[in-house]
N, C-alpha and C positions, 0 to 999 in steps of 0.2 A: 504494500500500500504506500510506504515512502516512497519506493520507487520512482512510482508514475506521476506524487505532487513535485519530484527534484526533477525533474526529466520534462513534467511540463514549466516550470520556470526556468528552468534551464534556456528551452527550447521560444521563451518569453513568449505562451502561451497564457490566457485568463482563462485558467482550470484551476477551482478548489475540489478537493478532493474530504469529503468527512467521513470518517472513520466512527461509522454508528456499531455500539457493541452493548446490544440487549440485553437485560436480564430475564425474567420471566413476563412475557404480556400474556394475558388471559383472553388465548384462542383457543379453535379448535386444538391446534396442535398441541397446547400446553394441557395434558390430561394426568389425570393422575388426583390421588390427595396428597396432603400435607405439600402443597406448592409453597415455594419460598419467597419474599416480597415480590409478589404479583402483580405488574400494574395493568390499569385497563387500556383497553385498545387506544380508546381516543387520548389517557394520559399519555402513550408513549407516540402514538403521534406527534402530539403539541410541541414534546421534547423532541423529536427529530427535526420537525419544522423549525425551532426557532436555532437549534445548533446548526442548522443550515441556512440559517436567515441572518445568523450572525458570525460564520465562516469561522466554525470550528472547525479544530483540525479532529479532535476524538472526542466521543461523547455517552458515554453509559446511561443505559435506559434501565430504569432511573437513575437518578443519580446516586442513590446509595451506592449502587452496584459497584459504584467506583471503590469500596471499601474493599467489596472481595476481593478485584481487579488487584490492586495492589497487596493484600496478603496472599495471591497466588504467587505475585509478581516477586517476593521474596520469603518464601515458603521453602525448605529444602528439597531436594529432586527427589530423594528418597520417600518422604511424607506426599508429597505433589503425585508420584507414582502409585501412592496405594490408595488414594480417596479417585482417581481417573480410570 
């Protein structure tokens, strides 16, 4: 995904590029019980649209998620491997 935002300003291209990274939204596909903070469709819409309305580069739906995001992001590979 870096890639293509360094590649198109390189290339001095007007490409943003946003880096949307969901957590649970409550569709069809998310089934199951005990769902973990769940938002609803239309909340993580609104969050997509305005992280692209205001050219983010990454954006977790919701924004808690960003919490997980970073304890994956420095979690040991060993523990990282046994909850995957």
């Amino acid at each position: 995904m870096e890639g293509l935002y360094y590649r198109a300003k390189r290339l001095k291209k007007d490409i943003l590029v946003t880096d949307i990274q969901p957590g649970f939204v409550n569709t069809y596909m998310a089934k199951g019980d005990g769902k973990f903070w769940v938002a609803t469709p239309e909340k993580a819409a609104m969050q997509m649209y305005n992280a692209i309305k205001n050219k983010k580069k990454r954006v977790y739906i919701t924004k808690r998620w960003w919490l997980i995001a970073q304890l994956l992001k420095w979690m040991p590979g060993f523990l990282y491997n046994k909850i995957g």
